[in-house]
C-alpha positions as a Python dict, from the first residue, in 0.01 Angstrom:
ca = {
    (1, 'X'): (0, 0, 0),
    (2, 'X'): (-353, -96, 111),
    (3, 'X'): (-255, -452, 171),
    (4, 'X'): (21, -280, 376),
    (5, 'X'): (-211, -144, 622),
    (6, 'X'): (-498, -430, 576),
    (7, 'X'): (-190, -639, 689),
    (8, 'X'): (-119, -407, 980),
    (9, 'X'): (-457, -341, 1113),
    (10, 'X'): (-524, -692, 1140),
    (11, 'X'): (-187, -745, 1378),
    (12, 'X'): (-295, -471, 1550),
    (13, 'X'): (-663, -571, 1588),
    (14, 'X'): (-570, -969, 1668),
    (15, 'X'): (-346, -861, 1916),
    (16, 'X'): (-587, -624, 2141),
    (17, 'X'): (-940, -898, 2077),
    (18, 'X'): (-649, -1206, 2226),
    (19, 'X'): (-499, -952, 2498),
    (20, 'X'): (-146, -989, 2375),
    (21, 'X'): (-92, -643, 2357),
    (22, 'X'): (-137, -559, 2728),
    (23, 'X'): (-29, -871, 2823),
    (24, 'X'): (326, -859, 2653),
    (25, 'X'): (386, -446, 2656),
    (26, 'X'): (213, -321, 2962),
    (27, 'X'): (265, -228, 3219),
    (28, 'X'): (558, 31, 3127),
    (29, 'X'): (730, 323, 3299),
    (30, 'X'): (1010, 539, 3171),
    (31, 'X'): (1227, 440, 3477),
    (32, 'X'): (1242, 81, 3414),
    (33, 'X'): (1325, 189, 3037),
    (34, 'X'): (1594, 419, 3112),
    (35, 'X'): (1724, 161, 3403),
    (36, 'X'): (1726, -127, 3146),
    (37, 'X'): (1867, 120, 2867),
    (38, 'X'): (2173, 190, 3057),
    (39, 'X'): (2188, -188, 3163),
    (40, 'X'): (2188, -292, 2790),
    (41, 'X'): (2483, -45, 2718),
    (42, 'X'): (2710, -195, 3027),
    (43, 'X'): (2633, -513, 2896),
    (44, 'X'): (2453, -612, 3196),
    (45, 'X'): (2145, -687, 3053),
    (46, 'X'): (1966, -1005, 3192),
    (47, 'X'): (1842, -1275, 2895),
    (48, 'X'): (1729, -1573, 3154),
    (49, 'X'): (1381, -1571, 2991),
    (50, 'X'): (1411, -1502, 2588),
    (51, 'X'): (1000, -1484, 2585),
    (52, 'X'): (993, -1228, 2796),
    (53, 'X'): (1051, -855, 2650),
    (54, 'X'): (1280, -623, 2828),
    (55, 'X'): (1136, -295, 2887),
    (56, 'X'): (1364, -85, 2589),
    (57, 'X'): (1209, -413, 2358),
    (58, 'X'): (823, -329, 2538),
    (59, 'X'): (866, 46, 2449),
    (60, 'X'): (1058, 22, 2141),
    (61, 'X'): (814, -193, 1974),
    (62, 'X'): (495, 8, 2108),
    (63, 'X'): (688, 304, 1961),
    (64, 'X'): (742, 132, 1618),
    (65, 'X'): (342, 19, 1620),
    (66, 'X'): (214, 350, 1655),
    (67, 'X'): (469, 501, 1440),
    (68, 'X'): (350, 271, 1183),
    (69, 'X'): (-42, 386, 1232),
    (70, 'X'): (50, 730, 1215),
    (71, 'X'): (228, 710, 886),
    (72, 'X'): (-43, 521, 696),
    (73, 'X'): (-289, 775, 807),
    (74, 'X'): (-83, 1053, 708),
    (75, 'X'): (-41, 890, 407),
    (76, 'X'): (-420, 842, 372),
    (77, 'X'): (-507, 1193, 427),
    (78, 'X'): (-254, 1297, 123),
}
């Protein structure tokens, strides 16, 4: 488990020192989510640039990262 969150912190820690993190997630607003959300389920979805995250990727995988740092401290404090 520690080399779970040793493994973790440092993805989390290399991506705010490079900038990544802002860079690639931010900036993010619950309009363009829900507007690309409902996109994505009429199939209308642009993919013209595969590097580039939609914003239902952007939030989902800020969701799953903090998700993620939430659990292993829960799990430290038991």
């Amino acid at each position: 488990m520690w080399l779970l969150a040793a493994n973790g912190l440092v993805y989390l820690m290399l991506n705010i020192a490079s900038g990544r993190l802002f860079r690639k997630f931010f900036p993010l607003s619950a309009s363009a989510v829900m507007r690309d959300a409902f996109a994505a389920l009429r199939g209308q979805l642009s993919h013209a640039d595969p590097r580039q995250y939609n914003n239902v990727q952007r939030f989902a995988y800020l969701f799953v990262m903090l998700d993620i740092v939430l659990l292993v401290l829960s799990g430290l404090v038991l």
